[in-house]
C-alpha positions in Angstrom: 32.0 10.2 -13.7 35.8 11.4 -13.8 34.8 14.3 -15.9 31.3 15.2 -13.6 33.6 15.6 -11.2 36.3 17.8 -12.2 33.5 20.2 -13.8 31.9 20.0 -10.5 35.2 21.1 -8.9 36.2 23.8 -11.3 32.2 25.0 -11.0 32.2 25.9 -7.5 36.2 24.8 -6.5 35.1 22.1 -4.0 37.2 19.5 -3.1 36.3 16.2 -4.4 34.8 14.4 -1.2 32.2 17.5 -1.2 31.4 17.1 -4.5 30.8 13.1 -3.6 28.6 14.5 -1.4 26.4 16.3 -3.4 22.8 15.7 -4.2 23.0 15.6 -8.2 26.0 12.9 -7.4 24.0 10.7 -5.0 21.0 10.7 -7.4 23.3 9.4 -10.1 24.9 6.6 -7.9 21.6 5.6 -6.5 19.4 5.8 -9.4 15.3 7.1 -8.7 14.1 7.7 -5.2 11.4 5.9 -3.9 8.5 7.9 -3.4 7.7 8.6 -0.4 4.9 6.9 1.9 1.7 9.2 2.8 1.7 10.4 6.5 -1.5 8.3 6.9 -0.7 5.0 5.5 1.7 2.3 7.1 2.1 -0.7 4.6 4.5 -3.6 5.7 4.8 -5.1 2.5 4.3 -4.6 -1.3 3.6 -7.3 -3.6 3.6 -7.2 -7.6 1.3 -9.1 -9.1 3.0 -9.0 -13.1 2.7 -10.5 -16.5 4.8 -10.6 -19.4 1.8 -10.3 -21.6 -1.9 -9.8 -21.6 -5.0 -11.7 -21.2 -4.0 -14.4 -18.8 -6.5 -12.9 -15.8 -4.0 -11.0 -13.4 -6.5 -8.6 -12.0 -8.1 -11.8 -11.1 -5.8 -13.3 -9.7 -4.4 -10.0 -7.7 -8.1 -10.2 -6.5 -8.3 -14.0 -6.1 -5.0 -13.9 -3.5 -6.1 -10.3 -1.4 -9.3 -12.6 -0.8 -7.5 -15.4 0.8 -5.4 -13.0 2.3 -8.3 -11.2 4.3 -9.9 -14.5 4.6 -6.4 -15.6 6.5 -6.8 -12.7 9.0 -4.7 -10.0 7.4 -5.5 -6.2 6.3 -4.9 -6.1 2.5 -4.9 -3.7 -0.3 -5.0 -3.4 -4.0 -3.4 -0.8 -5.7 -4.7 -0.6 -9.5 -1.6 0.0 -11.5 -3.1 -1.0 -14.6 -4.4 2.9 -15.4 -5.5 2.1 -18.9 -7.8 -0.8 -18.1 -8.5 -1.1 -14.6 -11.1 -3.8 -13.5 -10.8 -3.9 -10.1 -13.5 -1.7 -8.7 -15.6 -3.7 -11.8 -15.1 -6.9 -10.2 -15.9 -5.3 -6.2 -18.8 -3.3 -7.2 -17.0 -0.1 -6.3 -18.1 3.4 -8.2 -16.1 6.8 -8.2 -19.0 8.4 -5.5 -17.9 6.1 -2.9 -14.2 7.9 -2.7 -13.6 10.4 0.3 -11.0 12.8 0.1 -8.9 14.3 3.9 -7.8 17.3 2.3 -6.8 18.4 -1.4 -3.8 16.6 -1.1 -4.9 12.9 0.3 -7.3 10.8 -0.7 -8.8 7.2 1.5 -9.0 4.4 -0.3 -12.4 2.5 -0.4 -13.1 -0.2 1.2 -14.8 -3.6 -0.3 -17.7 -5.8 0.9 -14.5 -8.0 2.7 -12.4 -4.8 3.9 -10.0 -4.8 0.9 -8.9 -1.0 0.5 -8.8 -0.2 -3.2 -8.1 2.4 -5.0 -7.8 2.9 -8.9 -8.2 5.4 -11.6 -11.6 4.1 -12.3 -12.8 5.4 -8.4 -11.5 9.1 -9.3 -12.6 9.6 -12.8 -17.0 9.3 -12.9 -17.1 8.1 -16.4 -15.4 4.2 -16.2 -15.9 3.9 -19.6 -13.6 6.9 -21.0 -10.0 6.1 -22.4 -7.4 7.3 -20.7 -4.8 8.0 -23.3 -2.0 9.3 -21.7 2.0 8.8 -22.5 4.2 7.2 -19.9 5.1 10.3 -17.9 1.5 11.1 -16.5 1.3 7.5 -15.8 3.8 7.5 -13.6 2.5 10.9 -11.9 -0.9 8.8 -11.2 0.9 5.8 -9.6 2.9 8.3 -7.4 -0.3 9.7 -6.6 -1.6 6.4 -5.8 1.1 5.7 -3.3 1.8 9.0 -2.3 -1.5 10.7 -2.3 -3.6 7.9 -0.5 -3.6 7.1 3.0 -3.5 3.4 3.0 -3.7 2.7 6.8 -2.6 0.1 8.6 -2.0 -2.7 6.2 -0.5 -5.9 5.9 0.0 -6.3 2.5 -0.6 -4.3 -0.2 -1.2 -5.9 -3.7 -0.2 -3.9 -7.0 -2.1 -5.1 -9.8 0.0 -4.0 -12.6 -0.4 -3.7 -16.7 0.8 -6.5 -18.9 4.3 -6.0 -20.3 7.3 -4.2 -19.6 6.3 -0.8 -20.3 6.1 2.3 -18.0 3.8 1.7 -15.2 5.6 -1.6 -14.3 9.3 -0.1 -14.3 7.5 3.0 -12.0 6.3 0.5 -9.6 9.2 -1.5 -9.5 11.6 1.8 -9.5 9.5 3.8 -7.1 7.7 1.7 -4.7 9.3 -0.6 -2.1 7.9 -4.3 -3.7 9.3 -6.9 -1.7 8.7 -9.3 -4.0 6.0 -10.4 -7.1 4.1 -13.1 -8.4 4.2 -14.0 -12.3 0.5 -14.6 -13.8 0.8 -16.8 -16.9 -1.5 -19.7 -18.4 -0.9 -23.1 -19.6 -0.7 -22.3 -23.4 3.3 -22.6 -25.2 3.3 -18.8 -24.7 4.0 -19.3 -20.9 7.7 -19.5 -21.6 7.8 -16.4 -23.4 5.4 -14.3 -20.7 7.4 -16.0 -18.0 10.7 -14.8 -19.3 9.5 -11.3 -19.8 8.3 -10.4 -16.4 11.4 -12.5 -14.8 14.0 -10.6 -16.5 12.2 -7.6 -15.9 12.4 -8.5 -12.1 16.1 -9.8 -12.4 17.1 -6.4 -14.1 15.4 -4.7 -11.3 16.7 -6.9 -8.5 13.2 -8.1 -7.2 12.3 -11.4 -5.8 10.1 -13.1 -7.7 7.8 -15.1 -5.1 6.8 -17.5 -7.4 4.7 -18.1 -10.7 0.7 -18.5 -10.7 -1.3 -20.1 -13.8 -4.4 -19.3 -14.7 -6.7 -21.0 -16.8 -5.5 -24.1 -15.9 -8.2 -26.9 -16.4 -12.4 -26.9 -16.7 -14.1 -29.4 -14.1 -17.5 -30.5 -16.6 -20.1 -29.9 -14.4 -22.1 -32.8 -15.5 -19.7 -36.1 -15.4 -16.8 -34.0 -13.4 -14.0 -34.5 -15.9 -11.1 -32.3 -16.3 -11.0 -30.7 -19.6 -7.5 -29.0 -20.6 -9.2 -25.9 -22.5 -6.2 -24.6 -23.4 -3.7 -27.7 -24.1 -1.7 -29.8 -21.5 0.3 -27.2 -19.1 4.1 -26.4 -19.8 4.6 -24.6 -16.5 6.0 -27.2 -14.9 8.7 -27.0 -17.4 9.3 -23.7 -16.8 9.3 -24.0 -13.4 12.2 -26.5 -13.6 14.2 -24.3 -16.3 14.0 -20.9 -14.0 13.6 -22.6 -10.3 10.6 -20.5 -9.5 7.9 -22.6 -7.5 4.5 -22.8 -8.9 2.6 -21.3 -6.1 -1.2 -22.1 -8.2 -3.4 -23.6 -10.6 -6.9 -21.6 -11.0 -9.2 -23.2 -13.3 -12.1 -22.0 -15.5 -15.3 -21.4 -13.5 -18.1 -19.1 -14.7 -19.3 -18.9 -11.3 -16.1 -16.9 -10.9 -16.7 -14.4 -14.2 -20.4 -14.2 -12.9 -19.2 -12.9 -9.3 -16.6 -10.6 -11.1 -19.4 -9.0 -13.7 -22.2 -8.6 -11.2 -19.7 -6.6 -8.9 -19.6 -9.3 -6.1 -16.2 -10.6 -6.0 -15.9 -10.1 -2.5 -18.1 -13.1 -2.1 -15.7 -15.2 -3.5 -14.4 -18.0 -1.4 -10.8 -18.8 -2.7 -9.3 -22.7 -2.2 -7.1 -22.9 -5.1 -4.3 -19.9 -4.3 -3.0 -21.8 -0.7 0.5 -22.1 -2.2 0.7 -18.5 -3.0 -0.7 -17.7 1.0 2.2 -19.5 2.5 4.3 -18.0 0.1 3.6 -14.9 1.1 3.4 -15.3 4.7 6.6 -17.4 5.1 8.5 -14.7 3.0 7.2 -11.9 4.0 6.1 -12.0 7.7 3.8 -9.4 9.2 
């Protein structure tokens, strides 16, 4: 830093408290900007929705929690981070020829069945089936757009259903955007040490609150005799949760009713019960 500044000052021959003052100095103590909010959007809070690895559901569970957050009176978005494979629109029945543009420079988001506003890479592009193979740089441009790009309205909350990992698109969103705090998706195999660990160093690293952890997967009610059937082994969350101190804020089981909803495009229509602990989570931390 020493040496940035005495270049600086032999540069132009400013004194040291101007050079302090400059804008290539502030970006360097400061680290990225946030980008900034569209005119048209006023978003109170942003909430992560992360895993350290994939496979565990977290689209449906990013869906699962903006339900029972519109079902508890509040206006909620979903912002499809995951640019390579995003389900979302899938799972609400939303197609690219539903998206509006204001002008060549802002897009609306659209709206589901329930009056979740979405928007994804999957509502711009008319093909859903076409790979997206880009490298980390345009990735981030799209999640810009995303934030930048879309005029959001009034919401509440807005829910960013990010890729697996820690890649990219997850340091963008946690760099770039102002989350107030995420929710770790994991399921009840051994792995969930390992995908919990990921995500919440991640988050440490990047100073964000972790609201709490969310497993998925968690049991299967038999239909028939109503017996709880651990698909996947006994859970080891619990453990976790006592190793890191992050509260287990849900327990979603197995329910094809739940895939059928999500595949015919009528995930709206699903009535959530099992995500409370994640709602007062979320309202007690981050008030509206």
């Amino acid at each position: 830093m020493a040496q940035k500044d005495q270049d600086c000052q032999e540069a132009s021959s400013c004194s040291r408290s101007s050079c302090e003052g400059c804008p290539e100095h502030e970006k360097e103590a400061h680290g990225p900007q946030k980008f900034p909010q569209n005119p048209g959007s006023f978003v109170k809070h942003v909430i992560g929705v992360v895993s350290g690895k994939g496979g565990v559901g977290k689209s449906f569970v990013t869906a699962s929690l903006a339900n029972a957050l519109v079902k508890a009176g509040h206006r909620v978005g979903i912002l499809d981070a995951d640019i390579t494979g995003p389900s979302i629109p899938k799972m609400y029945g939303l197609t690219a020829d539903q998206t509006r543009a204001v002008d060549e420079h802002t897009l609306l988001p659209v709206t589901t069945a329930n009056g979740i506003k979405v928007m994804s890479l999957n509502l711009i592009i008319q093909d859903p089936e076409q790979a997206v193979i880009w490298r980390g740089p345009i990735l981030g441009q799209v999640i810009q757009q995303f934030w930048s790009d879309v005029a959001w309205g009034q919401l509440d909350y807005l829910l960013v259903d990010m890729p697996p990992g820690t890649g990219d698109v997850p340091l963008t969103v946690f760099q770039s955007l102002p989350v107030d705090g995420i929710f770790i998706v994991t399921s009840p195999q051994d792995l969930v040490r390992m995908i919990v660990a990921k995500a919440w160093n991640m988050a440490q690293m990047m100073k964000i609150p972790v609201l709490g952890m969310i497993e998925n997967y968690s049991y299967l009610k038999c239909p028939d005799c109503g017996k709880i059937i651990k698909v996947f082994g006994e859970s080891h969350i619990d453990e976790v949760s006592k190793s890191t101190g992050l509260e287990v804020c849900g327990n979603i089981p197995i329910n094809p009713d739940y895939a059928q909803l999500a595949d015919e495009g009528r995930f709206a229509e699903m009535d959530v019960d099992f995500l409370d602990g994640a709602l007062k989570k979320v309202e007690s931390t981050l008030t509206v």
